[in-house]
N, CA, C and O atoms as a Maestro MAE file, in Angstrom:
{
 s_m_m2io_version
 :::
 2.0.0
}

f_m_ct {
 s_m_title
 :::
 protein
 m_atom[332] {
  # First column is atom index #
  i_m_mmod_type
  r_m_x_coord
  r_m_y_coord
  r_m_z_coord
  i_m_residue_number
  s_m_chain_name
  s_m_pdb_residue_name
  s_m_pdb_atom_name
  i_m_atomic_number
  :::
  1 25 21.383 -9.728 -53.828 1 A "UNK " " N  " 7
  2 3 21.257 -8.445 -54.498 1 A "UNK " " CA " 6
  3 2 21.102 -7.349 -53.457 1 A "UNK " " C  " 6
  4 15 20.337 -7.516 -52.507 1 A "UNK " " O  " 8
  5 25 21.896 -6.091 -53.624 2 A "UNK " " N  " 7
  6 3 21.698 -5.080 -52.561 2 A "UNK " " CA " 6
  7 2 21.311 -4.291 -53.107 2 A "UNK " " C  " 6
  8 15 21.893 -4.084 -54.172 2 A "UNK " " O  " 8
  9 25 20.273 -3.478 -52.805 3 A "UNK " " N  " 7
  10 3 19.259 -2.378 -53.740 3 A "UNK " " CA " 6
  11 2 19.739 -1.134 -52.500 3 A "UNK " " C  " 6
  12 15 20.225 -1.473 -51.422 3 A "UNK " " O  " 8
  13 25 19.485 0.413 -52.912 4 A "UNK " " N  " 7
  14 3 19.286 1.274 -52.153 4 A "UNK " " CA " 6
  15 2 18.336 1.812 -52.066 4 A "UNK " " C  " 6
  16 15 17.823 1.564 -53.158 4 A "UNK " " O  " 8
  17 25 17.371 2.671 -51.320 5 A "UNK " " N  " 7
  18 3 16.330 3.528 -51.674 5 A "UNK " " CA " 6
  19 2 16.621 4.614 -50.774 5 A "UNK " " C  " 6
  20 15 15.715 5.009 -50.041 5 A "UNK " " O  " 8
  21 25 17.220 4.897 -50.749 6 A "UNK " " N  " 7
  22 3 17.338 6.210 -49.501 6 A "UNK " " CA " 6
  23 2 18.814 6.611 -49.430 6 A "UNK " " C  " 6
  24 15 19.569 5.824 -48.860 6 A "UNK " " O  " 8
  25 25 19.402 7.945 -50.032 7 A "UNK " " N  " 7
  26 3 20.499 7.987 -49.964 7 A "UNK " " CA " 6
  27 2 20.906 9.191 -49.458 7 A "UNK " " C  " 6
  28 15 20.547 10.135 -50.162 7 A "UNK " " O  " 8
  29 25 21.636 9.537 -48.318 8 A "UNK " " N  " 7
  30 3 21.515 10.815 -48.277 8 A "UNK " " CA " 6
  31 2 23.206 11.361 -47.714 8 A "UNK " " C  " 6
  32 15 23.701 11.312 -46.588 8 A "UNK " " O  " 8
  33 25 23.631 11.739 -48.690 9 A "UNK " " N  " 7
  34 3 25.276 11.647 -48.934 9 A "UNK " " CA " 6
  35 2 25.709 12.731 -48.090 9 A "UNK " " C  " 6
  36 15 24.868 13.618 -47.937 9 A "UNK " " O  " 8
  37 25 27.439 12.962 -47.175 10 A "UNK " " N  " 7
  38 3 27.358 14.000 -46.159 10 A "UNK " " CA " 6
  39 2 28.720 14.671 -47.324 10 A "UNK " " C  " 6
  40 15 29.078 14.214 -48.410 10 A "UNK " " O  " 8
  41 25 29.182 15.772 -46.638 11 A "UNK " " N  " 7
  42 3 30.552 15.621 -47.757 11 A "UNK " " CA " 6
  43 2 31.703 15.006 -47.074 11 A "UNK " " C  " 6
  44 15 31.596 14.223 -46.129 11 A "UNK " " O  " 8
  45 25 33.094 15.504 -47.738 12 A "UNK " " N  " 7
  46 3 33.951 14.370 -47.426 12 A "UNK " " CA " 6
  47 2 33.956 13.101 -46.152 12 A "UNK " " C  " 6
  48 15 33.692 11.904 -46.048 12 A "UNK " " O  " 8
  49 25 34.304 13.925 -45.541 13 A "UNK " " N  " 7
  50 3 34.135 13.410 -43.905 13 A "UNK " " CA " 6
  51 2 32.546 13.729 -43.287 13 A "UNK " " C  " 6
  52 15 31.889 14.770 -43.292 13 A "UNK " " O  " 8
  53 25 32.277 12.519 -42.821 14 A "UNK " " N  " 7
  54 3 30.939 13.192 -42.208 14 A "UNK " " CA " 6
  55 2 29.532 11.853 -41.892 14 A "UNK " " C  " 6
  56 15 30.042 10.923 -41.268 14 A "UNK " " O  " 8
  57 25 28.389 11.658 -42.101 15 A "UNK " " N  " 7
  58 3 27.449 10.838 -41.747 15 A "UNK " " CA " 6
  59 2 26.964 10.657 -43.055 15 A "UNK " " C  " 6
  60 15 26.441 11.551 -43.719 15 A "UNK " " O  " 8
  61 25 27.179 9.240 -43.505 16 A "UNK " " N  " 7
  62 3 25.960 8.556 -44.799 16 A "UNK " " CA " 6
  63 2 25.517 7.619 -44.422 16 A "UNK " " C  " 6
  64 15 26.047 6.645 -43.888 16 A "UNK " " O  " 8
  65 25 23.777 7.987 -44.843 17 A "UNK " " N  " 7
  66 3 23.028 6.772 -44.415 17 A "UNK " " CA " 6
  67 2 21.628 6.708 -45.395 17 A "UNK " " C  " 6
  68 15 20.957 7.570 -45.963 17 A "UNK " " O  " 8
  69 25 21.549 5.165 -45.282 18 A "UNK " " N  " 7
  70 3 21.082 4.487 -46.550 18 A "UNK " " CA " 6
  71 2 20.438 3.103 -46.590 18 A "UNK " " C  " 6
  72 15 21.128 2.643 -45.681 18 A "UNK " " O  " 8
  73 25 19.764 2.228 -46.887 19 A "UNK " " N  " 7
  74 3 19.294 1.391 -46.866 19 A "UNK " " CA " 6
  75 2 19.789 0.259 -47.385 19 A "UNK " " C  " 6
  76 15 19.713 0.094 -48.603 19 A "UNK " " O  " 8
  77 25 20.263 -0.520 -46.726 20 A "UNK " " N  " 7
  78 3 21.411 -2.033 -47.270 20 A "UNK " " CA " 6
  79 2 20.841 -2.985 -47.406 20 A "UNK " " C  " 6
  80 15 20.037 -2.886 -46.478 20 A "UNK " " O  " 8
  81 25 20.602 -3.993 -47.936 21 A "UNK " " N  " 7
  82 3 19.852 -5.456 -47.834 21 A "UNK " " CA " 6
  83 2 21.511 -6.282 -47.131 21 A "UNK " " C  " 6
  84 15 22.661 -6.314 -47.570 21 A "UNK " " O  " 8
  85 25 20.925 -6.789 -46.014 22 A "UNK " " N  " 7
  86 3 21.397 -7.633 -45.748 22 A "UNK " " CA " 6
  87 2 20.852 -8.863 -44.774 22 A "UNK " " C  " 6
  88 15 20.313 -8.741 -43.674 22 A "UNK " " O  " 8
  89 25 21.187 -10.233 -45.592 23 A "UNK " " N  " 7
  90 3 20.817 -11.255 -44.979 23 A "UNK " " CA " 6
  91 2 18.914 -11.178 -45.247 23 A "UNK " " C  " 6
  92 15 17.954 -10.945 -44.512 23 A "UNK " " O  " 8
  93 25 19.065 -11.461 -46.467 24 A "UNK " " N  " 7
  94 3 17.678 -10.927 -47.288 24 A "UNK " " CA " 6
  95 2 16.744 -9.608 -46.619 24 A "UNK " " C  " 6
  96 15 15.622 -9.321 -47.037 24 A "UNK " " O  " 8
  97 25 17.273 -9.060 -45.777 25 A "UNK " " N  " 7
  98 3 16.610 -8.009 -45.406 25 A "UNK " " CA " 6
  99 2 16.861 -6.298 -45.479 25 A "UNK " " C  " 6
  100 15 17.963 -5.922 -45.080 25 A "UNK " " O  " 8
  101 25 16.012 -5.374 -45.907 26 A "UNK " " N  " 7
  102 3 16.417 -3.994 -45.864 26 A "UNK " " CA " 6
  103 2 16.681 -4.047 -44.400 26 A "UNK " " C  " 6
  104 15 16.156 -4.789 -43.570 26 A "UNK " " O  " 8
  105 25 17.786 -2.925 -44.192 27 A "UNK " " N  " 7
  106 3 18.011 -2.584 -42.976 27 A "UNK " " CA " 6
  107 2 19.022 -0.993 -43.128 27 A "UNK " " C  " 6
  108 15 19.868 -0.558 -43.909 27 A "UNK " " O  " 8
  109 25 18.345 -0.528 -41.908 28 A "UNK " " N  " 7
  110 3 19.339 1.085 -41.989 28 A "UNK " " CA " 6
  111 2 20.735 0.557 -42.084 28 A "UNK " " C  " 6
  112 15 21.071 -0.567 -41.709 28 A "UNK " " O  " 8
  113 25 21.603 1.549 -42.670 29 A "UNK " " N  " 7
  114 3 23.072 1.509 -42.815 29 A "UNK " " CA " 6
  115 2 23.240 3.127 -42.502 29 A "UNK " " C  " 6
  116 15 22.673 3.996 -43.164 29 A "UNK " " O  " 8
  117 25 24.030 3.356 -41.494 30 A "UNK " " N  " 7
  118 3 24.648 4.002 -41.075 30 A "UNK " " CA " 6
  119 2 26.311 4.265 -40.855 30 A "UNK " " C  " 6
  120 15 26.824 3.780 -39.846 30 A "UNK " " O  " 8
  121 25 27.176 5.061 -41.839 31 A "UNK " " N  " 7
  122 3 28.292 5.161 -41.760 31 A "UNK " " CA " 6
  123 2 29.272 6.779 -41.648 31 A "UNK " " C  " 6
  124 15 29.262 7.793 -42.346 31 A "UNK " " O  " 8
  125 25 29.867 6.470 -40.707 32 A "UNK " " N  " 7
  126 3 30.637 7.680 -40.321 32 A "UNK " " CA " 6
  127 2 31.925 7.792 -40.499 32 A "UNK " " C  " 6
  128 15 32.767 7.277 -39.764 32 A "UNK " " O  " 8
  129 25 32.263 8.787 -41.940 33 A "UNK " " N  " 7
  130 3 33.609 8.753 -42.447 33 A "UNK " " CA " 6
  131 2 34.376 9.563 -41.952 33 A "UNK " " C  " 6
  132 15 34.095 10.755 -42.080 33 A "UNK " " O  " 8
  133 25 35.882 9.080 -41.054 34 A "UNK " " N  " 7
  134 3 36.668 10.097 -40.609 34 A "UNK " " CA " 6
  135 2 37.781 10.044 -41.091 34 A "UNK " " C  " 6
  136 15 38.455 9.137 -40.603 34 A "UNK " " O  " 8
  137 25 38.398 10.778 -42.038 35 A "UNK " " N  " 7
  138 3 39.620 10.210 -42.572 35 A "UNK " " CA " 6
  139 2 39.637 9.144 -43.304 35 A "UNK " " C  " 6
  140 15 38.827 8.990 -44.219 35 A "UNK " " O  " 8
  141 25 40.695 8.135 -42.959 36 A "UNK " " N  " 7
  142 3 40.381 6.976 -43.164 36 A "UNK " " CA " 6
  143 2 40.158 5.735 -43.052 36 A "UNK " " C  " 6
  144 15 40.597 4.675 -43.497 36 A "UNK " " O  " 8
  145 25 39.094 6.234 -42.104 37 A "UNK " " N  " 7
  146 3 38.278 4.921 -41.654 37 A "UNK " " CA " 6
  147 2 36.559 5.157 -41.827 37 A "UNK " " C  " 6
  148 15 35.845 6.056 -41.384 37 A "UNK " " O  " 8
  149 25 36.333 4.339 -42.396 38 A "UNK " " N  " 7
  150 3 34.710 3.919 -42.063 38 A "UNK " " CA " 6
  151 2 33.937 3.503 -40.621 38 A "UNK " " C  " 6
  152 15 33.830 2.339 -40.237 38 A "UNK " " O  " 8
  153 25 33.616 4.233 -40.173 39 A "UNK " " N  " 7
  154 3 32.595 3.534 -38.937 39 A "UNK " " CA " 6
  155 2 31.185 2.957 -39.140 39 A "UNK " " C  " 6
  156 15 30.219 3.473 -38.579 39 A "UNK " " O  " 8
  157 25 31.074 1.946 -39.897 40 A "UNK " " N  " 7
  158 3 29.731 1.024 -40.261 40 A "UNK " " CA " 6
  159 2 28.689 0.368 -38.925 40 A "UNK " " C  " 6
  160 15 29.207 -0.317 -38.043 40 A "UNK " " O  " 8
  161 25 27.151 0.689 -38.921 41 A "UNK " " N  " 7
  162 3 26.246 -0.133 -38.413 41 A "UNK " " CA " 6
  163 2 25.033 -0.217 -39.218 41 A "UNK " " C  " 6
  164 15 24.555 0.675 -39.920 41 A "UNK " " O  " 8
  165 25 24.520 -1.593 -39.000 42 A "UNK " " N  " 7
  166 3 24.104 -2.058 -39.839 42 A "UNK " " CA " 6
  167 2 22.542 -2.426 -39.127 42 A "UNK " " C  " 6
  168 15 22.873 -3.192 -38.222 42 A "UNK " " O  " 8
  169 25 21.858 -2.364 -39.095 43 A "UNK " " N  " 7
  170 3 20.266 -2.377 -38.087 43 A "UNK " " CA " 6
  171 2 20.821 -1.584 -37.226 43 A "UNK " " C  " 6
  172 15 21.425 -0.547 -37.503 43 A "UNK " " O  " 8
  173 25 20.542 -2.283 -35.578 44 A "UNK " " N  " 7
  174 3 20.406 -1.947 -34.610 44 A "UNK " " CA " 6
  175 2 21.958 -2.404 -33.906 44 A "UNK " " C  " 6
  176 15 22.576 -1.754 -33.063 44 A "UNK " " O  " 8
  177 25 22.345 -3.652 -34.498 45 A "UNK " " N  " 7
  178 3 23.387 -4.616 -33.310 45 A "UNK " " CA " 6
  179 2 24.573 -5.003 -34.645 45 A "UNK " " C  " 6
  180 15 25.053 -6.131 -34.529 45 A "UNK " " O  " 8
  181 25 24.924 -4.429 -35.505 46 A "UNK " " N  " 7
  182 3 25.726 -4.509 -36.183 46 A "UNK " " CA " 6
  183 2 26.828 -3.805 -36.502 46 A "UNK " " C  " 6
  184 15 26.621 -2.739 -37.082 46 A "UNK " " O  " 8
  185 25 28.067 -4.143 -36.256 47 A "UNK " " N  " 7
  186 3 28.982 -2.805 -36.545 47 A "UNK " " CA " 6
  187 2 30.087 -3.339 -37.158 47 A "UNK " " C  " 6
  188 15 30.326 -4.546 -37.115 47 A "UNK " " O  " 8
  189 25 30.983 -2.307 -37.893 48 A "UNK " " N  " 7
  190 3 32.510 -2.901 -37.601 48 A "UNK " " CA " 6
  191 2 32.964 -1.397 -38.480 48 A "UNK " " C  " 6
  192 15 32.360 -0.373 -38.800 48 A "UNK " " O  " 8
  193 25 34.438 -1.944 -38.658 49 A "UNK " " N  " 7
  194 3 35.205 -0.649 -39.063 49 A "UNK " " CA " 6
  195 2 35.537 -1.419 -40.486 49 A "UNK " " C  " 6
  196 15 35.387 -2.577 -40.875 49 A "UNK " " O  " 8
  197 25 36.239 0.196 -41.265 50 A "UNK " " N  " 7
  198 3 36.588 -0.693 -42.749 50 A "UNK " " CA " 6
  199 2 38.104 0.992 -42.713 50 A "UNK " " C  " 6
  200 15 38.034 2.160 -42.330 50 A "UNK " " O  " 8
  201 25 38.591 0.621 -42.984 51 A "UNK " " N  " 7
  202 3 39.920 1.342 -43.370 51 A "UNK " " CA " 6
  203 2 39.537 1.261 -44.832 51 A "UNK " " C  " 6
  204 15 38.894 0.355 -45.361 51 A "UNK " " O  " 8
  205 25 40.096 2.489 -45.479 52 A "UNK " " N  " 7
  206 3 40.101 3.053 -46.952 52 A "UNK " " CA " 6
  207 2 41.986 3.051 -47.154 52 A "UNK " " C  " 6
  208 15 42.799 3.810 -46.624 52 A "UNK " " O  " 8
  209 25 42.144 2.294 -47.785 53 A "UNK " " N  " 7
  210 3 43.523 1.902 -48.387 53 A "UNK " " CA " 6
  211 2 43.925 2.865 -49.334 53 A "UNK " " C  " 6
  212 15 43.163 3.664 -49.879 53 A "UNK " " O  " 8
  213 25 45.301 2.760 -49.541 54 A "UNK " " N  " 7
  214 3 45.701 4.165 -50.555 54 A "UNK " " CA " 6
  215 2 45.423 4.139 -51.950 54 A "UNK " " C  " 6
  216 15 45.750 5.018 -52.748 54 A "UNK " " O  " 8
  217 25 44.428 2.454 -52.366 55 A "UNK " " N  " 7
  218 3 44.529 2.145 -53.556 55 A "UNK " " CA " 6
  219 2 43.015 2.032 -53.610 55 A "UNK " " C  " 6
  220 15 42.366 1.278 -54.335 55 A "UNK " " O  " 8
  221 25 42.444 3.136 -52.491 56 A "UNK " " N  " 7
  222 3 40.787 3.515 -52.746 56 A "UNK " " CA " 6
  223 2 40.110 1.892 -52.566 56 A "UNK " " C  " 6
  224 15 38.897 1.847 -52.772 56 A "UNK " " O  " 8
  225 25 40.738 0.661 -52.227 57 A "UNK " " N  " 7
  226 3 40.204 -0.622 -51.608 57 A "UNK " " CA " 6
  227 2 39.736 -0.114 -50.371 57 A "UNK " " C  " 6
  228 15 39.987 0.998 -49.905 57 A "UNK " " O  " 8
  229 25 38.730 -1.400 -49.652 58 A "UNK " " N  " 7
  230 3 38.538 -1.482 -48.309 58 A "UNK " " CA " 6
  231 2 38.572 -2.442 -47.522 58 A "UNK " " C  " 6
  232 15 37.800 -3.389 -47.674 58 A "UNK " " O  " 8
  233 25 39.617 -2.391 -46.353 59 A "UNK " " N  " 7
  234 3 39.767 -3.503 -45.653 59 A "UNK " " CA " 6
  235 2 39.358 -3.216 -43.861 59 A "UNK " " C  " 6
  236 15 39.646 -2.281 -43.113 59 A "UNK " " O  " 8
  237 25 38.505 -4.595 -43.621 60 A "UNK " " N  " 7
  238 3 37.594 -4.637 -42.332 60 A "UNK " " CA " 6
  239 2 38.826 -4.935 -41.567 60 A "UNK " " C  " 6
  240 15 39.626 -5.800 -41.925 60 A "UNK " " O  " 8
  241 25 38.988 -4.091 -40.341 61 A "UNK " " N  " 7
  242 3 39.763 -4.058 -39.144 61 A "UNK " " CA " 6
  243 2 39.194 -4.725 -38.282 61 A "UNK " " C  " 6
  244 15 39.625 -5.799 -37.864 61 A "UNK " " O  " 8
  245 25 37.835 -4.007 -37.791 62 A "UNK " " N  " 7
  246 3 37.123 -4.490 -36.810 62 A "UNK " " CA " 6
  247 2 35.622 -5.216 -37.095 62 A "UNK " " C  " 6
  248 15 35.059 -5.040 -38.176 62 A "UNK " " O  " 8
  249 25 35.054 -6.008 -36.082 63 A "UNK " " N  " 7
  250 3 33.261 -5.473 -36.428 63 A "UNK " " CA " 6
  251 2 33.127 -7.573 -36.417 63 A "UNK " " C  " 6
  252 15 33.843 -8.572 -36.355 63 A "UNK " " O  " 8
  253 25 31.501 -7.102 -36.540 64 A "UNK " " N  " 7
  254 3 31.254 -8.273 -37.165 64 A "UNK " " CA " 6
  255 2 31.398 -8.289 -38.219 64 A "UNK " " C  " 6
  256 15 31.213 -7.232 -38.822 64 A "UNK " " O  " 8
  257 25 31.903 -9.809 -39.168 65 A "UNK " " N  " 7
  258 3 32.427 -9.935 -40.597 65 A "UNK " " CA " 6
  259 2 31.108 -9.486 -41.653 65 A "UNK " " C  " 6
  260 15 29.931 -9.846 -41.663 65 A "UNK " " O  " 8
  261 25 32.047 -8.334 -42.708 66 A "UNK " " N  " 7
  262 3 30.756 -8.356 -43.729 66 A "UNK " " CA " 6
  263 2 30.895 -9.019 -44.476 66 A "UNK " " C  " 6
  264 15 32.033 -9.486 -44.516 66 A "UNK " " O  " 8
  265 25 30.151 -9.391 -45.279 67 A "UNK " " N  " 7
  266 3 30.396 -10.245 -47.012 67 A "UNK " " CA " 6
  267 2 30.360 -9.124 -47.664 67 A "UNK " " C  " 6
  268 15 29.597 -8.168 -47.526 67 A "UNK " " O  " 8
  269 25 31.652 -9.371 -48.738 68 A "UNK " " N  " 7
  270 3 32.466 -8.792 -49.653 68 A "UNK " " CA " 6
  271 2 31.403 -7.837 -50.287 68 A "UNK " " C  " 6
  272 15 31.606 -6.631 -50.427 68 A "UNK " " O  " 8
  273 25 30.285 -8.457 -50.648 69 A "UNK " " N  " 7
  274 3 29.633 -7.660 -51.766 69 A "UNK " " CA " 6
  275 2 28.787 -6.286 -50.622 69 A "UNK " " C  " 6
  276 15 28.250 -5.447 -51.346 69 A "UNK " " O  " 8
  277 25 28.664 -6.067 -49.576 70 A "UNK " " N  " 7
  278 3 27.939 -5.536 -48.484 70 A "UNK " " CA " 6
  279 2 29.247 -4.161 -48.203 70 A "UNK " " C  " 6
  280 15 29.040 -3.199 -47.464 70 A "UNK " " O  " 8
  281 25 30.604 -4.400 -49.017 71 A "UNK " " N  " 7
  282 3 31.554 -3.825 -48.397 71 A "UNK " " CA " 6
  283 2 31.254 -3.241 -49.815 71 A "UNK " " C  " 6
  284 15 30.416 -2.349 -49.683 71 A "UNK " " O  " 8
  285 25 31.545 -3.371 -50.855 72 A "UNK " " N  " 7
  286 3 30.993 -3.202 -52.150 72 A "UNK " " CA " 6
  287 2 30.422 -1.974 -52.165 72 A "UNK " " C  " 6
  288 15 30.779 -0.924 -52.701 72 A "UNK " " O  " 8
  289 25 29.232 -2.332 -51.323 73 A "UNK " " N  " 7
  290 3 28.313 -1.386 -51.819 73 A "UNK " " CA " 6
  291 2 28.349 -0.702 -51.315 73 A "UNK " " C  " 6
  292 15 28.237 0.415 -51.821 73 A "UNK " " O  " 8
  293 25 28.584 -0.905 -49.550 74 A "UNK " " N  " 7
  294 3 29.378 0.675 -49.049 74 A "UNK " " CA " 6
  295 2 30.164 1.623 -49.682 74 A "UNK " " C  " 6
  296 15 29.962 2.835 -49.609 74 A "UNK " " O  " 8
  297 25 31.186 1.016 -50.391 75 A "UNK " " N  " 7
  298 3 31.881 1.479 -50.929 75 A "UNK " " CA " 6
  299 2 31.728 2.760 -51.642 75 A "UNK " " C  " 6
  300 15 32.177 3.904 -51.565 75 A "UNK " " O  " 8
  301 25 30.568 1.810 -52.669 76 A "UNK " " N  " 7
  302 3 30.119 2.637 -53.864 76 A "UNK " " CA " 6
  303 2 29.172 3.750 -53.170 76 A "UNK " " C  " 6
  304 15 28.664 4.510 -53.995 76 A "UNK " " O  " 8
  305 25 28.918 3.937 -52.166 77 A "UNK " " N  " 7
  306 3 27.744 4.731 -51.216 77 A "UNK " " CA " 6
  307 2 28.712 6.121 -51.036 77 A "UNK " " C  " 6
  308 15 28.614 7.326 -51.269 77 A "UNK " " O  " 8
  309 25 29.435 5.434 -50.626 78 A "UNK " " N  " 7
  310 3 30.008 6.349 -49.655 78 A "UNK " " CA " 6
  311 2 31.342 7.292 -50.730 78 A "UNK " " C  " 6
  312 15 31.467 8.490 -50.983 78 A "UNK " " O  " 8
  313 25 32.120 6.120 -51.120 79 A "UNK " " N  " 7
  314 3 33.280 7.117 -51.869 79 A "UNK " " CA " 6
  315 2 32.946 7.194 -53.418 79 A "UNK " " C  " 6
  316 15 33.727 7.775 -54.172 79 A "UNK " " O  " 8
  317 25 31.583 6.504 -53.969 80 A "UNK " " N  " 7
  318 3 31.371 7.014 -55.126 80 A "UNK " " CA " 6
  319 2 32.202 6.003 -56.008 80 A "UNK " " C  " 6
  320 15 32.358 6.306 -57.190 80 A "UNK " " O  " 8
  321 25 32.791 4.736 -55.498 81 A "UNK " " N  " 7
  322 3 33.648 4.163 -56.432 81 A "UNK " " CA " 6
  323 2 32.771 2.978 -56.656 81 A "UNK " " C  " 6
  324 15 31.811 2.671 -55.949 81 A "UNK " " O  " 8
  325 25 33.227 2.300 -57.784 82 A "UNK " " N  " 7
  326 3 32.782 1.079 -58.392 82 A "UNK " " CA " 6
  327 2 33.904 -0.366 -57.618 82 A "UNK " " C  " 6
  328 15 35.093 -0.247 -57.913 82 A "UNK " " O  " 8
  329 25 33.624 -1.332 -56.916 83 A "UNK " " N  " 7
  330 3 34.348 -2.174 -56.474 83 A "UNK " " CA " 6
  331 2 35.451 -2.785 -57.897 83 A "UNK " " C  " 6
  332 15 36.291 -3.663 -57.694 83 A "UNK " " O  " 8
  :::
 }
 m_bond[331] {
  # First column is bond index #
  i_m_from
  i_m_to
  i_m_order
  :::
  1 1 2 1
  2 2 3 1
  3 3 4 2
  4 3 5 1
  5 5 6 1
  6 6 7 1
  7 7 8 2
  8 7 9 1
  9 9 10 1
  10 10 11 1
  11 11 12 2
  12 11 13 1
  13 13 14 1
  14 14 15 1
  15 15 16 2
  16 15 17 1
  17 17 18 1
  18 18 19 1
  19 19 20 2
  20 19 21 1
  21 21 22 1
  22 22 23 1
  23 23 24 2
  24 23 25 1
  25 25 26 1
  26 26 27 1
  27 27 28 2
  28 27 29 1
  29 29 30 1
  30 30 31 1
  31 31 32 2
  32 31 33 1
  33 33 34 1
  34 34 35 1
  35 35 36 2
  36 35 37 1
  37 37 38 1
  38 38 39 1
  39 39 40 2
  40 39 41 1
  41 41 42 1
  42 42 43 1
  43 43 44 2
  44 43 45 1
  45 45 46 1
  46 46 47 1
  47 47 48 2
  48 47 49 1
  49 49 50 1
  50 50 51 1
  51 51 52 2
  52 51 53 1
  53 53 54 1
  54 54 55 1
  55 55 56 2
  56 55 57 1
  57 57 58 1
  58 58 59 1
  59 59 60 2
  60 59 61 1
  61 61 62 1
  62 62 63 1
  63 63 64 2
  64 63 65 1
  65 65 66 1
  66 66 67 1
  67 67 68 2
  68 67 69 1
  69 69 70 1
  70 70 71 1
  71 71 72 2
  72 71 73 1
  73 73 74 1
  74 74 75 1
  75 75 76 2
  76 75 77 1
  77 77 78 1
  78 78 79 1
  79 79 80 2
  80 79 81 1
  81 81 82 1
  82 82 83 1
  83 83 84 2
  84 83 85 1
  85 85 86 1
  86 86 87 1
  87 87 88 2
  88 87 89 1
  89 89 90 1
  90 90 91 1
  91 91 92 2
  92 91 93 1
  93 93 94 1
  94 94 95 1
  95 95 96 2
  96 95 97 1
  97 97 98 1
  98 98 99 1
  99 99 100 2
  100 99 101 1
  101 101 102 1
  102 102 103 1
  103 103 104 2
  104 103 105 1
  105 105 106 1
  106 106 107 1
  107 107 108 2
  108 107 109 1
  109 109 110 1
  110 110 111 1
  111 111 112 2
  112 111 113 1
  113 113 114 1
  114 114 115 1
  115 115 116 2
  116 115 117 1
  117 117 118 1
  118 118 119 1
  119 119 120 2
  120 119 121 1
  121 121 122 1
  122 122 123 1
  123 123 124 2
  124 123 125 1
  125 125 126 1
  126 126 127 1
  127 127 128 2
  128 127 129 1
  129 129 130 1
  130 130 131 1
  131 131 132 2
  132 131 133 1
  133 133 134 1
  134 134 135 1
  135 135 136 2
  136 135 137 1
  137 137 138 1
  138 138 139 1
  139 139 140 2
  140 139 141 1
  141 141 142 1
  142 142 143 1
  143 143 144 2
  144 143 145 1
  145 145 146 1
  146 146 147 1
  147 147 148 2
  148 147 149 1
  149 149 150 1
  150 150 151 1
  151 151 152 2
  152 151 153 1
  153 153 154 1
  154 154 155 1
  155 155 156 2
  156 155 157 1
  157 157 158 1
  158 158 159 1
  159 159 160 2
  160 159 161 1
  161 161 162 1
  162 162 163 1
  163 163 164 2
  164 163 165 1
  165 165 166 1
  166 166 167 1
  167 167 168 2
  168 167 169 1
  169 169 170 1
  170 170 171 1
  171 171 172 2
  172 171 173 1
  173 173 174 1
  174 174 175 1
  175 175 176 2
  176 175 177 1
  177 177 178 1
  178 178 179 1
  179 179 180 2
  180 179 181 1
  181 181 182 1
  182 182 183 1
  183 183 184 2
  184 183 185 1
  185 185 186 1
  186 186 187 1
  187 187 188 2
  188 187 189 1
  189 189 190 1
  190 190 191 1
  191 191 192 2
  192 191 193 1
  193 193 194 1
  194 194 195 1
  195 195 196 2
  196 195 197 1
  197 197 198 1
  198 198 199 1
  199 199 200 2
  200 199 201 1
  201 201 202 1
  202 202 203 1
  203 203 204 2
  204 203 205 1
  205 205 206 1
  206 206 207 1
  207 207 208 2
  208 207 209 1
  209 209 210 1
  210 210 211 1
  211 211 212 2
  212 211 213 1
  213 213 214 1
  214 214 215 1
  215 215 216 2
  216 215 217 1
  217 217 218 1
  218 218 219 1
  219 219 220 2
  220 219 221 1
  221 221 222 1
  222 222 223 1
  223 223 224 2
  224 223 225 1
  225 225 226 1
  226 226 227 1
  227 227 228 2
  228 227 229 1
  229 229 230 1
  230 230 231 1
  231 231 232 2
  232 231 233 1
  233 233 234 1
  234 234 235 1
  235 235 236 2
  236 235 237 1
  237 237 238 1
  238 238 239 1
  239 239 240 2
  240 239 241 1
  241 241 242 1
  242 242 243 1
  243 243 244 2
  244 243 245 1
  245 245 246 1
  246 246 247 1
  247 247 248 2
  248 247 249 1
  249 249 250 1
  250 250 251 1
  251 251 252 2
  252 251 253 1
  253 253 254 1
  254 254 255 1
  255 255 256 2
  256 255 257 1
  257 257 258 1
  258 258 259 1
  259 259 260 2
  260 259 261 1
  261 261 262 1
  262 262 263 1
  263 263 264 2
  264 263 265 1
  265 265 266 1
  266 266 267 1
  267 267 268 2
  268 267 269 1
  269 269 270 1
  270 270 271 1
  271 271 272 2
  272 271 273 1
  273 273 274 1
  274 274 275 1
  275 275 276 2
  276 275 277 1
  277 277 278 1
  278 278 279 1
  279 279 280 2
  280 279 281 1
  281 281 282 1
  282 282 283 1
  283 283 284 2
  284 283 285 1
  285 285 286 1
  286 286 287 1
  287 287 288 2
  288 287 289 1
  289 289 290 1
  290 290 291 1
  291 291 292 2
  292 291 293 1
  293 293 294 1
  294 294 295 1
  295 295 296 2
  296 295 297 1
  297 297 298 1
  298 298 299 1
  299 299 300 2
  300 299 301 1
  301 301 302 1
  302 302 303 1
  303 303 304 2
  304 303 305 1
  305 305 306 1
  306 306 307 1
  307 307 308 2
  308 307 309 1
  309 309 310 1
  310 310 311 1
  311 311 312 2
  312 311 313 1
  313 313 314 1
  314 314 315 1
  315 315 316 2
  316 315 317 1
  317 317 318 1
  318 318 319 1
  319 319 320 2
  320 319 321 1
  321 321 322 1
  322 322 323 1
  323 323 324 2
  324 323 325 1
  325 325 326 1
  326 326 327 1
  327 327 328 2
  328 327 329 1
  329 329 330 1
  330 330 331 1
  331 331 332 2
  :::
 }
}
C-alpha cells in the first residue's frame, strides 16, 4: 500500500515532492518534470528516469527498477492521472 502525506505540487514542468512508501517504508520522493521525462529519487540512493508516453503511460528508461504500483503512484502525483 502507498499512502501520501505531504504533497506539494510545482506547475507543469518543475519540482514535486512527496512521501512514497517503499519497500515497507515512508521515504522522500523527489521528482523533476521536464517535458517529457520524469527525473525520480527515492530516499537518499535511489533514482531512475520514467518517460511520459503520448498515451499519458509511463515507461522507465533508466534508474534502479521500480515496481509498477510505485510508478502508479508517481504518476497519479505528479500528472494527476489515475494508472
Amino acid at each position: 500500500m502507498i499512502e501520501s502525506k505531504d504533497t506539494k505540487p510545482a506547475a507543469n514542468d518543475g519540482k514535486y515532492q512527496f512521501e512514497i512508501n517503499y519497500s515497507g517504508r515512508d521515504l522522500a520522493c523527489e521528482v523533476v518534470k521536464e517535458q517529457s521525462t520524469l527525473h525520480v529519487t527515492i530516499g537518499e540512493n535511489l533514482s531512475a528516469d520514467l518517460k511520459i508516453n503520448s498515451d499519458n503511460t509511463l515507461t522507465q528508461t533508466s534508474g534502479a527498477q521500480l515496481p509498477d504500483s510505485s510508478i502508479d503512484f508517481i504518476k497519479k502525483k505528479v500528472l494527476g492521472l489515475e494508472a
